[in-house]
C-alpha positions in Angstrom: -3.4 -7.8 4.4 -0.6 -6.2 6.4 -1.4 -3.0 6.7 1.3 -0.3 8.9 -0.9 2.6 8.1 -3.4 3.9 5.8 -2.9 8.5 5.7 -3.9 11.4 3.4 -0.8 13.5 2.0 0.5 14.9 -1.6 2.4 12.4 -3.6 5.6 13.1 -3.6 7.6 11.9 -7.0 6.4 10.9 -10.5 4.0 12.4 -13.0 1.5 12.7 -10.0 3.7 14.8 -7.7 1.7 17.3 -5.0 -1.5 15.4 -5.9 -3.8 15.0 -2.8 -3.4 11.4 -2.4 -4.7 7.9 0.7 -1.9 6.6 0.9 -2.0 2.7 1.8 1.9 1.8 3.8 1.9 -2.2 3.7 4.0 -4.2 6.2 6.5 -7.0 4.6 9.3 -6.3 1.9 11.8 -9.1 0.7 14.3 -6.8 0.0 16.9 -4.8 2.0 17.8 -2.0 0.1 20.2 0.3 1.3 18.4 3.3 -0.2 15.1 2.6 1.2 13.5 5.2 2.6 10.6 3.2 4.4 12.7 0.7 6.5 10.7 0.5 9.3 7.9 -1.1 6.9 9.8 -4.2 6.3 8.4 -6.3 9.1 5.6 -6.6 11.7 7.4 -6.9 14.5 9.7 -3.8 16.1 12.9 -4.6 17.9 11.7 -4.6 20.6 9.0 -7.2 19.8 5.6 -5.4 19.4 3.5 -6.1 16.7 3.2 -2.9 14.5 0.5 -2.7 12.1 -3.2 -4.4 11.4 -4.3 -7.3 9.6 -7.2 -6.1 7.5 -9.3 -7.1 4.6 -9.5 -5.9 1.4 -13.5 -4.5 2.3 -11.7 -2.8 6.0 -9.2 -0.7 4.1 -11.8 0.4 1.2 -14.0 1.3 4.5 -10.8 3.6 5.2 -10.1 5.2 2.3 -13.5 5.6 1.8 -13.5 8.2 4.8 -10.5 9.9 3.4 -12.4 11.2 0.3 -9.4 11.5 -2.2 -9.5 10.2 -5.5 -5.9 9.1 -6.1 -4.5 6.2 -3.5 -1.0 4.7 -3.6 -0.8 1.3 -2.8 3.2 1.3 -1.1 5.6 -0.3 1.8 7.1 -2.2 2.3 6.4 -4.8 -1.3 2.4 -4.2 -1.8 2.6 -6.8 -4.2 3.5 -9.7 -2.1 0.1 -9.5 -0.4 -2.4 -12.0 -1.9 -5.0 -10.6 -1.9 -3.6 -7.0 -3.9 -5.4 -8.4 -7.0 -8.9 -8.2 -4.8 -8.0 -4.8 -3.1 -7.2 -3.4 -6.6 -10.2 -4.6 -8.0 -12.9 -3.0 -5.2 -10.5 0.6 -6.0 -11.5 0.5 -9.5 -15.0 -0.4 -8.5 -15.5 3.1 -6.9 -13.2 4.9 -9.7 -10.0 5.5 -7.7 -6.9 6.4 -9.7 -4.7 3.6 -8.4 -0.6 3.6 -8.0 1.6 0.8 -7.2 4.5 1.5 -5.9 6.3 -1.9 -6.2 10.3 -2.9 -6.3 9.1 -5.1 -8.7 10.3 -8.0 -7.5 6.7 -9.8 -7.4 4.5 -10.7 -10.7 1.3 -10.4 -10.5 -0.5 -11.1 -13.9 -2.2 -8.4 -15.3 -5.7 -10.3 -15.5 -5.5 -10.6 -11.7 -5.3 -7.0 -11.3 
């Protein structure tokens, strides 16, 4: 999974606003939305050509949230839901009770049994 970075903050919008919050950034969208406010998460590579980001698994980025000890995380980007393997990351979450949100254009459907 591309991952840009994995932080602690508050969420900022929604019914979960100023809730201490691991915040999961994704590399990749397939969108270019004038409004976005999380450009520089569209793709791995910067202009001037360095890589940005990590490839991790689903058990590496459970590791790193695991250290953050918050029990809400936000799963954003960049498109979280184009990565394949979101259904597995989702699943390990709920395994150790994390409050989960998605924060997704849409754009990608992902039935609901594989997540």
């Amino acid at each position: 999974m591309q991952v840009l970075e994995i932080y602690q903050s508050r969420q900022g919008e929604g019914i979960w606003t100023g809730q201490p919050s691991v915040f999961v950034r994704f590399l990749g969208c397939l969108l270019r939305c004038r409004f976005c406010d999380t450009d520089y998460a569209r793709c791995n590579v910067e202009e001037n050509g360095d890589e940005r980001g990590a490839d991790l698994t689903p058990d590496e980025i459970i590791g790193r949230v695991l250290l953050l000890d918050l029990p809400h995380v936000i799963l954003t980007g960049g498109e979280p839901m184009i990565s394949p393997k979101i259904a597995e990351l989702t699943k390990l979450l709920k395994e150790f009770d994390y409050q989960i949100t998605i924060e997704t254009s849409g754009i990608v459907f992902q039935p609901v049994s594989a997540i």
